[in-house]
One Martini backbone bead per residue (centre of mass of N, CA, C, O) as a GRO file, in nm:
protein
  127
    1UNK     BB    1  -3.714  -5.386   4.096
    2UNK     BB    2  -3.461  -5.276   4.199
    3UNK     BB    3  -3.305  -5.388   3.906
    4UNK     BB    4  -3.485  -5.150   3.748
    5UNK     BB    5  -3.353  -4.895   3.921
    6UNK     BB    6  -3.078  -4.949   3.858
    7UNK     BB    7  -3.138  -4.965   3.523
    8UNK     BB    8  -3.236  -4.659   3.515
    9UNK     BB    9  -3.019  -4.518   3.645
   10UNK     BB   10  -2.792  -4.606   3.441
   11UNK     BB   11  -2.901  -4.477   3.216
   12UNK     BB   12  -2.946  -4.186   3.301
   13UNK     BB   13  -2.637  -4.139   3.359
   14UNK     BB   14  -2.579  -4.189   3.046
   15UNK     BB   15  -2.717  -3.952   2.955
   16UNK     BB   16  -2.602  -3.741   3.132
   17UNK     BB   17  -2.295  -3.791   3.019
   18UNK     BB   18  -2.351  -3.736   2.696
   19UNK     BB   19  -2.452  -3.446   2.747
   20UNK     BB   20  -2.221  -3.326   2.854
   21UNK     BB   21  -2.042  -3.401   2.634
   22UNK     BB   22  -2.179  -3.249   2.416
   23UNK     BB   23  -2.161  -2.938   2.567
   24UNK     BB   24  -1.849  -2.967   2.532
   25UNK     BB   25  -1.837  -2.987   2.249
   26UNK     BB   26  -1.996  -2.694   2.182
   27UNK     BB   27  -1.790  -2.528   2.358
   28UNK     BB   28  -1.568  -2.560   2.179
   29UNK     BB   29  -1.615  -2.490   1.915
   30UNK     BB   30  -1.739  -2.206   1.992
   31UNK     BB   31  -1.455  -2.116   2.091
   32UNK     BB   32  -1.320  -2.178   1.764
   33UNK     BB   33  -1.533  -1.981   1.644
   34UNK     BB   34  -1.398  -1.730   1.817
   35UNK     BB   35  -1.121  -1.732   1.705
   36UNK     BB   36  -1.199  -1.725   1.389
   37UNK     BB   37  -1.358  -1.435   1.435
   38UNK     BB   38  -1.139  -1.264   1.494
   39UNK     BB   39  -0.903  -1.314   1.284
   40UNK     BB   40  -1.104  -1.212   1.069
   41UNK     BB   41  -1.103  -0.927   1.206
   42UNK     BB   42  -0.822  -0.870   1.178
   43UNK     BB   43  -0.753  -0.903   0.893
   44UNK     BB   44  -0.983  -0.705   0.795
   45UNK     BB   45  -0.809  -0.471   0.964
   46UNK     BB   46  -0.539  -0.495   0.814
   47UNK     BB   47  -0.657  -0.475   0.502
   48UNK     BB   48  -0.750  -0.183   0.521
   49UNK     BB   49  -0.499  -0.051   0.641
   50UNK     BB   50  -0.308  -0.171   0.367
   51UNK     BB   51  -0.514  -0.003   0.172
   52UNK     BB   52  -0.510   0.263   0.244
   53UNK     BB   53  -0.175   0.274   0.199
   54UNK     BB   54  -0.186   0.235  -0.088
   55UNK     BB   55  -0.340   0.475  -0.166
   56UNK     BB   56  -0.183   0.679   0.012
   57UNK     BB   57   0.081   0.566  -0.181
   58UNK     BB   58  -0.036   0.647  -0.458
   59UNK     BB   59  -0.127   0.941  -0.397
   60UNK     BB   60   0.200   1.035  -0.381
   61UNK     BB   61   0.298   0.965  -0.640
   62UNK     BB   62   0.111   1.130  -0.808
   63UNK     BB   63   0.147   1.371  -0.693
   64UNK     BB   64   0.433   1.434  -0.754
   65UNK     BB   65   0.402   1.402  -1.048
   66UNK     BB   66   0.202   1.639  -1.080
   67UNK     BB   67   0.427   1.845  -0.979
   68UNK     BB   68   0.712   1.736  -1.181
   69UNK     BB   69   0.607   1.771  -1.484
   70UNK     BB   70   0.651   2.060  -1.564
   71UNK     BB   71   0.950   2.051  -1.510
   72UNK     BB   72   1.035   1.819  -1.738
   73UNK     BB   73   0.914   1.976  -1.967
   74UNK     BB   74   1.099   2.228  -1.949
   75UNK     BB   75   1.361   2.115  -1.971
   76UNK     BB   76   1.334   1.939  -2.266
   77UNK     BB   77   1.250   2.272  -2.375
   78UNK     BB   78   1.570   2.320  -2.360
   79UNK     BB   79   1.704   2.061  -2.475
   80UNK     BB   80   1.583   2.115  -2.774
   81UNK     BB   81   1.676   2.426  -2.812
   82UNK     BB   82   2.011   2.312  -2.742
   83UNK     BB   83   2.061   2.102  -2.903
   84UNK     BB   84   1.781   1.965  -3.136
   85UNK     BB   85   1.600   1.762  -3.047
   86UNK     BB   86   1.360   1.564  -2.940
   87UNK     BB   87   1.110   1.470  -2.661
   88UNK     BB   88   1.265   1.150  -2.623
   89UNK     BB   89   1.545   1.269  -2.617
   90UNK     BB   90   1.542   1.434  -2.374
   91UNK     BB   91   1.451   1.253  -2.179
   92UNK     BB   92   1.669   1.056  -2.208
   93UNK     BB   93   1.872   1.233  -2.097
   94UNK     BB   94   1.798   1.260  -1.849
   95UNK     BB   95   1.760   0.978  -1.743
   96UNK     BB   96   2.096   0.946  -1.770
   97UNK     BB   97   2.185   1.194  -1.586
   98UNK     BB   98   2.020   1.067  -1.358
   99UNK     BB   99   2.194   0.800  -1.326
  100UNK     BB  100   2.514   0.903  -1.343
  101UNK     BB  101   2.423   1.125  -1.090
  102UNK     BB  102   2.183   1.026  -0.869
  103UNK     BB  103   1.921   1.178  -0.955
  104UNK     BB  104   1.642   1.296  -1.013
  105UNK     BB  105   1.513   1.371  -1.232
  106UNK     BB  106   1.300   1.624  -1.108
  107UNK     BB  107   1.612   1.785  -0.992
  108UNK     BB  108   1.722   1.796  -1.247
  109UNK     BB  109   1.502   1.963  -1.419
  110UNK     BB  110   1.521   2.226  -1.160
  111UNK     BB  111   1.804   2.279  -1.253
  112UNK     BB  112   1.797   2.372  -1.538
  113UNK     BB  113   1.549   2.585  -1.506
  114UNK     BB  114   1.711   2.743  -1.314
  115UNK     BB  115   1.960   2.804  -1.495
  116UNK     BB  116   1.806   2.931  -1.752
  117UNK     BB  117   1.673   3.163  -1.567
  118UNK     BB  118   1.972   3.282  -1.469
  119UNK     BB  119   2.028   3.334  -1.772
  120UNK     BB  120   1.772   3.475  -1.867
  121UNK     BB  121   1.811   3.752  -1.630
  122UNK     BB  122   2.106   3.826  -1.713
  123UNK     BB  123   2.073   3.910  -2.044
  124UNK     BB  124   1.900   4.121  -2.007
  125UNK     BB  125   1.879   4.443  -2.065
  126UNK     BB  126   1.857   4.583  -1.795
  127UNK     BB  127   2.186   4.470  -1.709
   0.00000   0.00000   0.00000
């Protein structure tokens, strides 16, 4: 009888070292899992905030653009009368001179348009 409890105790025991270990084994898991749904949440944080940057600087070149268009319109249309070209050879020498000499379209079709109209506020008959 003796024999019978040192050999249920010996398994008691055994059953108790597998549960430890079990349980040791699913705090690890749950642990790996949380380090996994952290990184997930960085990910998710880190890529809504690089799609917003994406949107508001997409959102900044279309603006930038709507506000330049109107001014390379006119200059195309000073280069038009003032050459006799198309507006797609406007455009090309636009960007032809904004090549050579590095500076923006829009900064170059600027300088046209405000030349253009000092040049003709100065010769109105007024002065």
């Amino acid at each position: 009888m003796a024999s019978e409890s040192l050999g249920a105790g010996n398994d008691l025991a055994e059953r108790v070292a597998a549960a430890r270990r079990e349980v040791e084994a699913n705090v690890f898991r749950l642990d790996m899992a949380r380090s996994r749904l952290q990184a997930t949440r960085q990910r998710i944080s880190s890529g809504r905030a690089e799609r917003e940057m994406l949107h508001d600087s997409a959102f900044a070149r279309l603006a930038a653009r709507l506000d330049s268009q109107p001014v390379i319109e006119q200059a195309k249309g000073i280069l038009i009368a003032q050459v006799g070209c198309t507006p797609d050879e406007a455009f090309s020498m636009l960007r032809a001179a904004s090549q050579r000499s590095n500076v923006r379209v829009r900064d170059l079709a600027r300088d046209i348009v405000d030349r253009a109209a000092s040049r003709d506020h100065a010769d109105s008959p007024g002065r």
